[in-house]
C-alpha positions in Angstrom: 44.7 9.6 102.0 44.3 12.9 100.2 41.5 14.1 101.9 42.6 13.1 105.4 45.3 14.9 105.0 42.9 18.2 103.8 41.0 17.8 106.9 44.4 17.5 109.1 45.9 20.8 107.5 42.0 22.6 108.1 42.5 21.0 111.7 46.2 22.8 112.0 45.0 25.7 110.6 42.2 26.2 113.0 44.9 25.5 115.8 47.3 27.8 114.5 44.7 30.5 114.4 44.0 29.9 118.3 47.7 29.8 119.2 48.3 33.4 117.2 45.5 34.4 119.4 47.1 32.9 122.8 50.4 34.5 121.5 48.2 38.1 121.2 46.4 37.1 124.5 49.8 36.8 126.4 51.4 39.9 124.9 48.1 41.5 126.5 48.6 39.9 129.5 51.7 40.8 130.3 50.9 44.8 129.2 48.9 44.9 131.9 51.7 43.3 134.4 53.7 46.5 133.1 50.7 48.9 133.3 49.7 47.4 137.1 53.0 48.2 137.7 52.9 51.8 136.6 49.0 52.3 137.9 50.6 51.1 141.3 53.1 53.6 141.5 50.6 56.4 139.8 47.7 55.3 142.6 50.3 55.6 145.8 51.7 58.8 144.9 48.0 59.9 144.9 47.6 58.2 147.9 50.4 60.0 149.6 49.2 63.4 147.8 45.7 62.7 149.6 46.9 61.8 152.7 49.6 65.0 152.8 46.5 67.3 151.8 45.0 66.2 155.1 47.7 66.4 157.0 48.6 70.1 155.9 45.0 70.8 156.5 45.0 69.8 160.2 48.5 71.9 160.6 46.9 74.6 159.2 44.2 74.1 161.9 46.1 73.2 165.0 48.0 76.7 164.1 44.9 78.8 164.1 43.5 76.8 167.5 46.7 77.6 168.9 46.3 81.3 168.0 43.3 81.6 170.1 44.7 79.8 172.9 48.1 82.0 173.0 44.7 85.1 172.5 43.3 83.6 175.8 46.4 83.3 177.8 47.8 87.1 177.1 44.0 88.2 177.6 43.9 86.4 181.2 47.5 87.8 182.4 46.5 91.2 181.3 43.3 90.9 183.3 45.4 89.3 186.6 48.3 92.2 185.9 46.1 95.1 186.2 44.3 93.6 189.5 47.9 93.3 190.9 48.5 96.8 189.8 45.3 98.4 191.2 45.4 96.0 194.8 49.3 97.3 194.9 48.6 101.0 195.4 44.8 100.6 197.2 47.5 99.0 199.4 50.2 100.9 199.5 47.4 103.7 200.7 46.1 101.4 203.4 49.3 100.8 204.6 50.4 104.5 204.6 47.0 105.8 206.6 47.2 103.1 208.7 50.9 104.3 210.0 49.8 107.9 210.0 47.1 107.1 212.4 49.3 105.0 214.9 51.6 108.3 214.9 48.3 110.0 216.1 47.3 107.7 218.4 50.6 108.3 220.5 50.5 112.1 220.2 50.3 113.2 224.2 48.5 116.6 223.3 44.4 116.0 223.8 43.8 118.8 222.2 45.0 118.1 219.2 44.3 114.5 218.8 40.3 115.8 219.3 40.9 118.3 216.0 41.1 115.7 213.5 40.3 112.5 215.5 37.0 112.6 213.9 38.4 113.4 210.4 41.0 110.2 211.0 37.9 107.6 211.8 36.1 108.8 208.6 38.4 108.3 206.4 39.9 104.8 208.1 36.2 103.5 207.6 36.1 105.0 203.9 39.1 103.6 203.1 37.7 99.8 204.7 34.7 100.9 202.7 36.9 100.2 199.8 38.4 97.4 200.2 34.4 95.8 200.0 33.5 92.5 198.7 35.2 91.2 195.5 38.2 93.0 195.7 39.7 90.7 197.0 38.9 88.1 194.4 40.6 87.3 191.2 38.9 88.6 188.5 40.1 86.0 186.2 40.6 82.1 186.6 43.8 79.9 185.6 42.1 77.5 183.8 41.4 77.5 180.2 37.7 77.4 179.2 38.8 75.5 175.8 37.8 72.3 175.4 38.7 71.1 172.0 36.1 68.4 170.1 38.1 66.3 168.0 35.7 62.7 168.7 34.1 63.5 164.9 37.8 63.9 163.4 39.4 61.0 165.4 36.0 58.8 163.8 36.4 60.7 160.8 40.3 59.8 160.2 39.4 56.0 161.7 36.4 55.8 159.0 38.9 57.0 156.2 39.2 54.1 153.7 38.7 53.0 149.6 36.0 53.3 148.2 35.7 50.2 145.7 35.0 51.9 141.8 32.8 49.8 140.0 34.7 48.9 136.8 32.8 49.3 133.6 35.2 48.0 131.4 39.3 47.1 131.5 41.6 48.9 130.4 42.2 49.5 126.3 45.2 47.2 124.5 47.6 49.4 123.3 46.9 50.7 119.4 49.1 49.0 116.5 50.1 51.9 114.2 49.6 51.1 110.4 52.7 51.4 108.7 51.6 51.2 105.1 48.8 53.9 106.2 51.5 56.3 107.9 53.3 58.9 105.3 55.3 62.2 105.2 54.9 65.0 102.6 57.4 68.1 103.1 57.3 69.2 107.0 53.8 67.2 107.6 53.3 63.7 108.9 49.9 61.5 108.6 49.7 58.9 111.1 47.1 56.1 110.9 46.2 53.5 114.3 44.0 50.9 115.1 43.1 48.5 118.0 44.2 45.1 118.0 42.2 42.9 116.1 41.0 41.2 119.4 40.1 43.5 121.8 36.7 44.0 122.5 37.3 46.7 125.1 35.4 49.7 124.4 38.0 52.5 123.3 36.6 56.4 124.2 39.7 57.8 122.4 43.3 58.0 121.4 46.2 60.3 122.4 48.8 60.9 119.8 52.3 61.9 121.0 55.9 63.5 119.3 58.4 64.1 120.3 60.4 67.3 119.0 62.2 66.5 116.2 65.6 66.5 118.4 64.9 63.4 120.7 63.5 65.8 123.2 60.5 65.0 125.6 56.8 63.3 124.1 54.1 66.1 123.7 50.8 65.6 122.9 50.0 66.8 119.5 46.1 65.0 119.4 43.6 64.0 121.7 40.0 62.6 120.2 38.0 60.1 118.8 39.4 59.2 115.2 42.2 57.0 114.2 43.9 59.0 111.7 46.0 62.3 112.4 48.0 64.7 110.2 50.6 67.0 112.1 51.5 70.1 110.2 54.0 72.8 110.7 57.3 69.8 111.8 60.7 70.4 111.2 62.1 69.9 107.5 64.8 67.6 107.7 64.1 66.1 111.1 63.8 62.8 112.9 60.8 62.7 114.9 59.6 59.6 117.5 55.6 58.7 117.3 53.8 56.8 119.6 50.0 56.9 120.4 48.2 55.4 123.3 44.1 54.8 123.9 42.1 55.7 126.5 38.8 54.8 128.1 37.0 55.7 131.6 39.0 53.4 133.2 42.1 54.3 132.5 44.4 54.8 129.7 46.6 52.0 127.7 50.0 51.4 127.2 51.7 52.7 124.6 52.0 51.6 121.0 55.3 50.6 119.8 57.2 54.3 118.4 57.6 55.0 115.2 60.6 56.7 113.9 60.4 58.9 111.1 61.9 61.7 109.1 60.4 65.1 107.0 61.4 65.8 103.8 64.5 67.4 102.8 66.0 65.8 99.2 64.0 67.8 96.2 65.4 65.9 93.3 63.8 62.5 94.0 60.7 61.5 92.5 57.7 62.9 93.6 56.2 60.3 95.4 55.0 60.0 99.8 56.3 56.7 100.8 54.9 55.1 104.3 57.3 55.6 107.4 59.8 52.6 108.6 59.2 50.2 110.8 59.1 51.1 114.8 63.0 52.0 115.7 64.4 51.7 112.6 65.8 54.9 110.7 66.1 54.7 106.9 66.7 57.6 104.5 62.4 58.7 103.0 61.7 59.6 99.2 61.1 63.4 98.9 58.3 65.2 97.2 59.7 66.4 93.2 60.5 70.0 92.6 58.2 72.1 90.6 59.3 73.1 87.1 61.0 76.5 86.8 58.3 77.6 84.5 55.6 76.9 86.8 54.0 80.2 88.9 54.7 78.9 92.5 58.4 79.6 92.6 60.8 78.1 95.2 63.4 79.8 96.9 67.1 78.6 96.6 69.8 79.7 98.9 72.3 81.8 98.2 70.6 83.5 95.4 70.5 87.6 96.6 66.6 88.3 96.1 67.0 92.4 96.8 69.5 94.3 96.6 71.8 95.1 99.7 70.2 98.7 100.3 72.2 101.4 103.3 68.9 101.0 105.3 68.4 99.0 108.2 65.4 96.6 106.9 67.1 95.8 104.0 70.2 94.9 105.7 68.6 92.7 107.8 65.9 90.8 105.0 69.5 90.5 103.0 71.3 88.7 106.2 67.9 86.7 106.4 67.8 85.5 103.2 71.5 84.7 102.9 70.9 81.9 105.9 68.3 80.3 104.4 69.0 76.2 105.4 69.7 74.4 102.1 66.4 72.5 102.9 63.6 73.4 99.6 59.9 72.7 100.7 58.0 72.2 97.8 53.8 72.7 98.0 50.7 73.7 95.5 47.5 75.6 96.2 45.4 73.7 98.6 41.4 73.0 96.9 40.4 71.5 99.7 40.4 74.2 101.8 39.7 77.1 99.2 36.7 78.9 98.5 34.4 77.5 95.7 34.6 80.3 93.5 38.7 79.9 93.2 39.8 78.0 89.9 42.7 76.0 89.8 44.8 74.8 86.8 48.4 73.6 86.1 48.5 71.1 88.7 47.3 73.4 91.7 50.2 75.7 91.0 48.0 78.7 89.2 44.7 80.2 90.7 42.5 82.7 89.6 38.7 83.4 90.7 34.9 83.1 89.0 34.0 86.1 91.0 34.1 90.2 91.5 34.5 89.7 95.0 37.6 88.8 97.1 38.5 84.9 97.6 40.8 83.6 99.7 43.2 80.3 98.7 45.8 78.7 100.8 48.8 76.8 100.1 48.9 73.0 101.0 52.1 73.5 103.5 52.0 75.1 106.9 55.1 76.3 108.7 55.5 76.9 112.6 59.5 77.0 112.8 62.2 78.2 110.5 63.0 80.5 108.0 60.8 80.2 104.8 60.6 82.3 101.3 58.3 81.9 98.1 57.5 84.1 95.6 54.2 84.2 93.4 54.2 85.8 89.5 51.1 87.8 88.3 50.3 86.4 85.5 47.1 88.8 84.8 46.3 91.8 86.4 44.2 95.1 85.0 45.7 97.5 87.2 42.2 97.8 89.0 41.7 94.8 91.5 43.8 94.7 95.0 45.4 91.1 95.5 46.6 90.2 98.6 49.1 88.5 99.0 50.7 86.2 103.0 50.1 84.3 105.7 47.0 82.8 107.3 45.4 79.9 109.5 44.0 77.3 108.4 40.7 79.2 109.5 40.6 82.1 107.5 37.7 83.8 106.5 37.8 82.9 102.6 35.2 85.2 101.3 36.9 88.2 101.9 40.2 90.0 101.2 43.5 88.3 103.0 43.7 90.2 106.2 40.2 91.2 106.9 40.5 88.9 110.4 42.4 88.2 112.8 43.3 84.7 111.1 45.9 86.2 108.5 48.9 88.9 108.1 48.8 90.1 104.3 50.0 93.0 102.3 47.5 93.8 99.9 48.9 95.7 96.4 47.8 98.3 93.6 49.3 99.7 90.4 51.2 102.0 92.6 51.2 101.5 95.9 50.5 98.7 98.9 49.5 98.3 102.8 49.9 95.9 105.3 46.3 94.6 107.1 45.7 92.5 110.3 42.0 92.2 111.8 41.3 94.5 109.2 43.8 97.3 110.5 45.6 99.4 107.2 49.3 100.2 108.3 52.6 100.8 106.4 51.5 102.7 103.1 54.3 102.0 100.5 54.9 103.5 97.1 55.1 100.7 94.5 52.8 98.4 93.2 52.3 95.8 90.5 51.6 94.8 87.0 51.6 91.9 84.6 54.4 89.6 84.9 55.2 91.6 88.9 57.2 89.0 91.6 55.6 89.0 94.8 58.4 87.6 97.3 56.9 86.1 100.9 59.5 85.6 104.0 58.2 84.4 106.9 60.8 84.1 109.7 60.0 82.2 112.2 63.2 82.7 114.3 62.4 86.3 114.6 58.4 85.7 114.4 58.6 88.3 111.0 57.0 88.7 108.4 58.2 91.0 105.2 57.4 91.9 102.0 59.2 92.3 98.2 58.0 93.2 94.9 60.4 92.6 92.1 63.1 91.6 94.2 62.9 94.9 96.1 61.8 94.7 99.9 58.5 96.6 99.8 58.2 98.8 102.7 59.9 98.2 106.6 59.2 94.7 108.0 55.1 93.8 107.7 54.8 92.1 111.1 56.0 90.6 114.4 55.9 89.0 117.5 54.3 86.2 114.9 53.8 82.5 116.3 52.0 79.5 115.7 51.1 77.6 112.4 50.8 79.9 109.4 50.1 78.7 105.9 50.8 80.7 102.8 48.1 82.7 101.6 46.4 84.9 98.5 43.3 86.5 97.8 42.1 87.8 94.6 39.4 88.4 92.1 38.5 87.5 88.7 40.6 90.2 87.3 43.9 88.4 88.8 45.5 85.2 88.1 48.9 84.2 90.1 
């Protein structure tokens, strides 16, 4: 009995195996009813696009034909006006001698008729002289020498038809995004696919799609090979809609189901990066912990005055700027991964320093592409003789030489007693100031205004550093062995 009813539940299993599949296998099937659908209406409107191409092609040509013929016809009634022209006076002339020499021919007096008798038949004979062969024959006939070939179009237009594409493979199943794979941390997402576990269709790629944090319209944010995909620089405190689609040389697939998820904004929870909902469900994320208040990367907190309101212009404005800081805190480390090798971090990523005499260049883990942002980094040694710099960079950077050197970062780089700004290794903006042990560096990047400005101490440090500034900036230092931050 025991082991019949082993082999039955084997049996069942087996079966229920093969009906998950026929379950998989009709969710397939009807994609593609949806997708024939949509490749239907795609391929027509091409169709129509094709077909109206060659329609405003022909226009375009029966308007320049036409141009020639209107070219023929004022060319021909030119030709035929002037001939009337010139026959009208040759005939008004005829006309005139002829009744001249009728008023001879009845003069009574001999005499006179034998003085210019002769001179009278001259010119009557001249004048018939003149009116010699082809005068009187149109220069120009009244048909139209046109004759227009359109046999090779008319076969051309009857011969227009499909030509049948040789299908290599179908069309890819839409990827299955992998929830416990997917995660946030601060403004970035990490978003992990796959195919289904059935489809043997061979995949080329996989386009990755958000929308803009506001319920706005799908962009595509990746387009390539691999199935995993992190997306810096997103709102803080946003709900953003995910979806991902593959692609092959037939065509593309549907989409995968969207994902709904939301970027960090609660900094008292437990650190932790928790995966994203389900598709179309909204439910509040665990937030990345704040940093101690000992540590060396120090957040910014809003409402706190970081300079003091100064009479000048810059420093009204970096005032107003810091006072609307959102109440949104993003918390981030130095990045290893993307440092040079000669950096050397400690306490948790949050303190760097460098093995060598030469400049280094280390990032932070969080990049920023909207919004208004402030950080400030302490020195925690510095010999007065090294030139740290001290901003914003891409992800790029050169990292063997000072912050600012390229075109890939915006710095201000600092003495004992003064500081410049550098871009693409441009010097602007000389400043009286500079730092020592235990100095505040203070970074706000304002991405509202596309500035960037400067403060040591709490004091803004020259006018504002840069503008016009736009794209996906990470923060940024470069130092030597004689400076820890």
């Amino acid at each position: 009995f025991f082991p019949l009813q082993s082999q039955l539940s084997q049996a069942l299993n087996g079966l229920s195996d093969r009906a998950k599949e026929a379950k998989e296998f009709l969710v397939q099937l009807r994609n593609m009813v949806q997708q024939i659908q949509e490749n239907s209406v795609e391929f027509e409107a091409c169709l129509v696009a094709q077909c109206d191409a060659l329609i405003d092609a022909l226009n375009r040509r029966k308007a320049q034909l036409l141009a020639r013929v209107n070219k023929e016809h004022e060319h021909k009634l030119k030709v035929v006006r002037d001939q009337i022209s010139h026959c009208t006076v040759k005939l008004r002339q005829t006309t005139g001698l002829m009744e001249y020499c009728l008023e001879v021919i009845k003069e009574n007096d001999p005499s006179g008729f034998l003085q210019i008798s002769d001179a009278l038949i001259r010119r009557v004979h001249l004048t018939e002289d003149q009116w010699g062969k082809g005068t009187l024959t149109p220069r120009m006939t009244t048909d139209f020498d046109l004759n227009l070939d359109n046999a090779p179009l008319l076969q051309s237009i009857h011969q227009l038809d499909f030509v049948q594409m040789k299908v290599s493979s179908p069309v890819p199943a839409p990827p299955i995004l992998q929830l416990e794979e997917c995660c946030t941390h601060n403004n970035s997402a990490t978003l992990s696919w796959k195919q289904p576990p059935l489809s043997t269709v061979q995949v080329e790629g996989y386009i990755l799609e958000l929308d803009d944090g506001n319920g706005g319209q799908f962009r595509e944010v990746y387009v390539g090979k691999e199935t995993m995909c992190t997306v810096d620089g997103l709102h803080f405190n946003s709900t953003y809609s995910a979806r991902v689609k593959a692609f092959n040389k037939t065509g593309v697939s549907p989409y995968s189901k969207t994902l709904v998820l939301q970027t960090s904004e609660d900094t008292q929870s437990e650190e932790q990066t928790l995966p994203f909902p389900v598709p179309l469900e909204r439910s509040q994320l665990r937030r990345m912990s704040p940093f101690s208040s000992t540590l060396n990367l120090q957040p910014s907190f809003p409402g706190r005055s970081y300079f003091e309101l100064r009479s000048s212009a810059h420093q009204l404005s970096l005032h107003s700027s810091l006072q609307s800081l959102n109440s949104a805190v993003a918390w981030f480390s130095f990045d290893p991964s993307s440092a040079h090798a000669d950096i050397i971090f400690s306490n948790d990523n949050l303190t760097v320093t460098c093995n060598s005499y030469d400049d280094r260049v280390v990032l932070g883990k969080t990049g920023f592409s909207k919004g208004l942002h402030y950080w400030e980094l302490s020195i925690d040694r510095y010999d007065n003789h090294p030139d740290p710099a001290f901003g914003v960079a891409r992800i790029d950077v050169l990292k063997d030489a000072m912050l600012g050197k390229d075109d890939k970062a915006w710095a201000m780089y600092v003495d004992n007693n003064r500081s410049w700004f550098m871009h693409n290794n441009s010097h602007t903006n000389r400043t009286e100031g500079g730092i020592t042990k235990g100095a505040t560096v203070g970074v706000l990047l304002d991405l509202t205004r596309r500035t960037l400005t400067f403060s040591i101490n709490e004091d803004q440090q020259g006018p504002v550093a840069f503008e016009n500034l736009e794209g996906l900036f990470f923060p940024a230092v470069s130092l030597n062995r004689n400076v820890q931050v």
